[in-house]
C-alpha positions in Angstrom: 0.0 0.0 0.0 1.0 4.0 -0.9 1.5 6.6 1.3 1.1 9.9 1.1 4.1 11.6 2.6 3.0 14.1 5.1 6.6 15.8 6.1 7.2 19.2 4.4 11.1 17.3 3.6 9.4 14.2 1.6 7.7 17.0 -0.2 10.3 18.7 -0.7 12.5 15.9 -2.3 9.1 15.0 -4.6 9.5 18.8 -5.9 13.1 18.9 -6.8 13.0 15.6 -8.8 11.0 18.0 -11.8 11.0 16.2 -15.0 13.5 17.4 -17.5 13.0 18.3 -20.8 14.0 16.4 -23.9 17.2 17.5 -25.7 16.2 19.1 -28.7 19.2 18.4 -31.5 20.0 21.4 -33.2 18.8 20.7 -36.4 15.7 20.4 -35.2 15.9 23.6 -33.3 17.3 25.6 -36.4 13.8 23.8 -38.8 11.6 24.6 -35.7 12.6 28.7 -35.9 12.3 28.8 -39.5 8.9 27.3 -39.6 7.8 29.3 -36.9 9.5 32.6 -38.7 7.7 31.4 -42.2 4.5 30.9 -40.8 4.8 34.7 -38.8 5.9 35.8 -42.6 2.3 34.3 -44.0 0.3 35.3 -41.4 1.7 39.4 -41.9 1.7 38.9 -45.7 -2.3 37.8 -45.4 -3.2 40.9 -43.2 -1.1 42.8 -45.3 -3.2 41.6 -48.6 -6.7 41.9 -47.0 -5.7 45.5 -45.6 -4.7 46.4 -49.2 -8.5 44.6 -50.8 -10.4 46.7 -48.1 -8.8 50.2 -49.1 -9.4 49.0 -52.5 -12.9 48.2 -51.7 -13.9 51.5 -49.6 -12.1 53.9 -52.3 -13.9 52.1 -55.0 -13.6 53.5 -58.9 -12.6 56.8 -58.0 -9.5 55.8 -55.9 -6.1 55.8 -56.4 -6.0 51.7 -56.3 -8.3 51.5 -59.6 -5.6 50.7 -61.6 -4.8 47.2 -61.2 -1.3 47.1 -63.3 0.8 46.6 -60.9 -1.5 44.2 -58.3 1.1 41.6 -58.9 4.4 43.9 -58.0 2.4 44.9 -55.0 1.7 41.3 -53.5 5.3 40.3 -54.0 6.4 44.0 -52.2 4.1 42.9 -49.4 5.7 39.4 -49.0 8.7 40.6 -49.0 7.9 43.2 -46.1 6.2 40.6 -44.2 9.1 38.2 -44.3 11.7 40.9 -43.1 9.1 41.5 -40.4 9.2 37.9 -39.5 12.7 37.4 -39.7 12.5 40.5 -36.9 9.9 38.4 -35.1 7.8 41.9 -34.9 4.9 40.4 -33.5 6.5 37.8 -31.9 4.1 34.8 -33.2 6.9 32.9 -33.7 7.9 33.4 -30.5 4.6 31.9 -29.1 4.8 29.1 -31.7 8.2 27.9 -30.6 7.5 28.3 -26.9 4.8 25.1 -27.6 7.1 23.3 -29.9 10.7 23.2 -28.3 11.5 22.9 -24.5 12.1 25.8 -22.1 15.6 26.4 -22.1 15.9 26.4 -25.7 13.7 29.7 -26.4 14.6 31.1 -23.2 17.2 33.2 -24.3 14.4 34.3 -27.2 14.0 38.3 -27.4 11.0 40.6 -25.6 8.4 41.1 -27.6 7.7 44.7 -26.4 10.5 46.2 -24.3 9.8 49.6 -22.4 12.5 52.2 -22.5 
């Protein structure tokens, strides 16, 4: 039969005896942050292109989006803003993804999102 130890020193030894996370090899680490950095990069280069279809749709024909020439130049300008955004990790979603993918120590060292100065 079990017993429940009742002395604040069995307790004590139960806490310190915390599971450990996996090692993580680095290869794995390095694919983890760039999946987590291209996924940031999509999810800015989505708001980005339904930002740009509303103002297109609230100036309507008299706006200065009528012309639709260069549409194409303009989704590959956002993607290319949203990916050095990511890279930054300016909204720091890839933060958040890796902090559920790879073990503690690993992103600790990761960057504040928002810093005050």
């Amino acid at each position: 039969m079990n017993t429940i130890p009742t002395s604040p020193t069995s307790l004590q030894s139960q806490s310190a005896e915390a599971p450990v996370a996996p090692a993580v090899s680095p290869e794995l680490e390095k694919q983890a942050k760039a999946a987590a950095e291209k996924f940031e990069g999509f999810f800015i280069a989505q708001m980005m292109r339904q930002m740009r279809s509303m103002s297109r749709q609230i100036a309507g024909d008299e706006g200065i989006f009528r012309d639709r020439t260069g549409d194409d130049m303009l989704d590959m300008a956002d993607t290319l803003v949203a990916d050095a955004m990511a890279s930054q990790r300016a909204f720091g979603i890839a933060d958040l993804i890796l902090r559920q993918v790879l073990p503690a120590p690993l992103h600790a060292e990761a960057p504040a999102v928002a810093q005050n100065k």
